[in-house]
C-alpha positions, 0 to 999 in steps of 0.5 A: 811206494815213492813219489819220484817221476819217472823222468827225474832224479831226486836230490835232498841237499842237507844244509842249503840255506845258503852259499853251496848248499844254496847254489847245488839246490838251485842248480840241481833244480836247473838241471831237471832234479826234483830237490828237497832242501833243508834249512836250519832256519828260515833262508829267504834265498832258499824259499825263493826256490820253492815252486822252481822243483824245489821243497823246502824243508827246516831241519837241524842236523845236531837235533836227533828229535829234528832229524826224525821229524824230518824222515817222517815227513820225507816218509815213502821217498828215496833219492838218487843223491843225500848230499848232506852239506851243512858244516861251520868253522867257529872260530876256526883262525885261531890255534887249537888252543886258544879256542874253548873247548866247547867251540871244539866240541861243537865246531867236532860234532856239527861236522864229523858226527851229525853229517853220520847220524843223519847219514845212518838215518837216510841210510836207506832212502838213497835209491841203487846206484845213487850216491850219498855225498859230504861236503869235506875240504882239502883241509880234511886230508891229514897227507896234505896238512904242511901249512896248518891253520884252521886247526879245529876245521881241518880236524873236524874234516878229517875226522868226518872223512874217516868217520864217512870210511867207517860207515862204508866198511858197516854198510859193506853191502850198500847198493850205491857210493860215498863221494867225499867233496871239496869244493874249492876255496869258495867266496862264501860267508864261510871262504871268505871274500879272497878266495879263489872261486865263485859260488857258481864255478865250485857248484857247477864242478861239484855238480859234474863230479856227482853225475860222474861218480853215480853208479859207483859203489865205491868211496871217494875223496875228490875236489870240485875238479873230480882230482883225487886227494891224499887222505 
């Protein structure tokens, strides 16, 4: 037995702490899902959320004892889409080598090997016909890569791009889709103040392309637009 309604989809946004993950929360809940939203620590912008159709929970991706906890207390419910967004870019101006190989390593874990554990933990908990989704980035597409830059990033992305391929070919008789989503170059703590786009103007793209894409059982790698990119 779930605790869904019979009118709402539901939604657990991974990583919503702020910017995106923030933004897809607050918006989802606009639209009428009911949403769980993880923090990893105590967000205030997040908990302003908490009686709007939003539950917040606190859970760190790079923590199995954290992940497990937070199952247990999710016991019994499934969802329409696991978006798991949480992604950081540590020291990502600076060339490969001139970053320690502990900020490599973490920067490789937090974004190519949680986003999957914690995807094989929920694995079974996304509702036929929904979508589990990963915040991915162009910068991810190997096929793309002519200017450099942001080498720990782009190969942390690239490699959560592949990392998500596998888990499709060993979940072949999954009964919904695996949406890879690049959101832009996006004014956030993490895009910084010069890029192109506004909080609000990836989150509502994002948001159109998972309505789109639920049904599917495929896997895709798409931009806020829904336009395909090169792997």
């Amino acid at each position: 037995m779930t605790d869904r309604t019979a009118t709402g989809r539901r939604a657990l946004i991974v990583g919503a702490s702020r910017g995106l993950g923030l933004g897809l929360a607050e918006t989802f809940a606009e639209q009428g899902w009911q949403v769980v939203a993880t923090q990893r620590s105590s967000s205030p912008e997040l908990e302003r959320l908490t009686g709007t159709g939003v539950r917040v929970e606190t859970a760190d991706i790079d923590d199995d004892a954290s992940v497990a906890a937070l199952q247990q207390r999710l016991n019994g419910q499934t969802f329409d889409l696991v978006f798991v967004v949480a992604g950081v870019a540590t020291e990502s101006d600076k060339p490969l080598h001139a970053v320690s190989r502990a900020v490599n390593a973490q920067v490789y874990l937090t974004n190519a090997v949680s986003p999957i554990l914690f995807a094989e933990a929920f694995a079974d908990r996304i509702a036929p016909g929904g979508t589990l989704a990963f915040m991915s980035s162009v910068l991810g597409s190997v096929a793309l890569n002519e200017d450099g830059g942001w080498e720990n990033y782009r190969a942390s992305k690239a490699a959560l791009n592949t990392n998500a391929r596998s888990f499709a070919v060993r979940h072949a008789e999954r009964d919904y889709g695996i949406l890879l989503l690049h959101p832009g170059w996006v004014r956030t703590d993490m895009g910084g103040a010069e890029a192109d786009l506004d909080v609000a103007t990836s989150v509502n793209g994002m948001v159109a392309v998972i309505e789109a894409f639920a049904g599917r059982r495929d896997v895709a790698y798409l931009d806020y637009r829904g336009e395909t990119l090169a792997w």
